[in-house]
Steps between C-alpha positions, in 0.01 A plus 500: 500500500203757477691857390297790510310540177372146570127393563451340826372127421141473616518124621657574840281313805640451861397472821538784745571546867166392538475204267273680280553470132655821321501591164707756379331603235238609725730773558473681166388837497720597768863554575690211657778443693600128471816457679674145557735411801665161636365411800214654792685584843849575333661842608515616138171367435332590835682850427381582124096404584494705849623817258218436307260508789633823609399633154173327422267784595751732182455178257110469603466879384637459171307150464781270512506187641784292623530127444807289649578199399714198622509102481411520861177305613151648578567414863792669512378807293233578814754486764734770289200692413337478908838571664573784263122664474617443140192667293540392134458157352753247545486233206650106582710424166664144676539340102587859413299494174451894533884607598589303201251693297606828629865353476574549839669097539869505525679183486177332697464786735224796484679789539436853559371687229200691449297651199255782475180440304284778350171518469468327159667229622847565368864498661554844564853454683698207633751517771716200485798622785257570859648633785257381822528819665508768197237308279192689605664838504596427124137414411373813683758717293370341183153517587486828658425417817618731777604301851455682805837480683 
């Protein structure tokens, strides 16, 4: 499992919501958000990503994007993304090759977990224990990010 202190390897390529090809590493530079969760639709799931689109506009000022990532197909990717006006990047993972670089497979199953890159492309914090509907308010806290309530 990736632990903070840990460089982020620079071979991860999947397919978006879009079916466009993704490289990670095209992300250095700036601070990521790279959060993995079971399954698109879920109430956890479907719960934890419309948090983050509350917030986008505070993680878009302090240039950080938000990549989620499940086993979930392409196809299924768009309809999570279109029925939730979802605006970050949704990554297909279905042979899980990045979850089990992260370290985010459990017994066969991606789970939820999510790690915080910096800009030099290193683990800056790992959260291994996500609750849906307090994750976002944790990352705000850490990032400084005030939520209007």
């Amino acid at each position: 499992m990736l632990k903070e202190g840990d460089k982020v390897p620079d071979n991860i390529e999947l397919l978006n919501q879009d079916g466009d090809l993704i490289k990670l590493k095209d992300y250095k530079g700036k601070k990521l958000v790279v959060y993995f969760y079971p399954k698109d639709n879920t109430p956890g799931c479907t719960t934890e990503a419309i948090n983050f689109r509350d917030s986008i506009k505070e993680y878009e000022n302090k240039d950080i994007a938000i990549i989620g990532i499940s086993a979930d197909t392409v196809k299924s990717h768009k309809n999570f993304q279109t029925k939730y006006d979802l605006p970050f990047t949704l990554l297909s993972d279905p042979e899980k090759k990045a979850a089990k670089a992260f370290g985010a497979v459990v017994q066969g199953r991606v789970k939820r977990r999510t790690w915080l890159v910096n800009e030099d492309w290193v683990i800056e914090k790992t959260y291994e224990t996500v609750s849906p509907s307090k994750h976002n308010n944790e990352l705000c806290t850490y990032y400084g990010i005030t939520l209007k309530t």
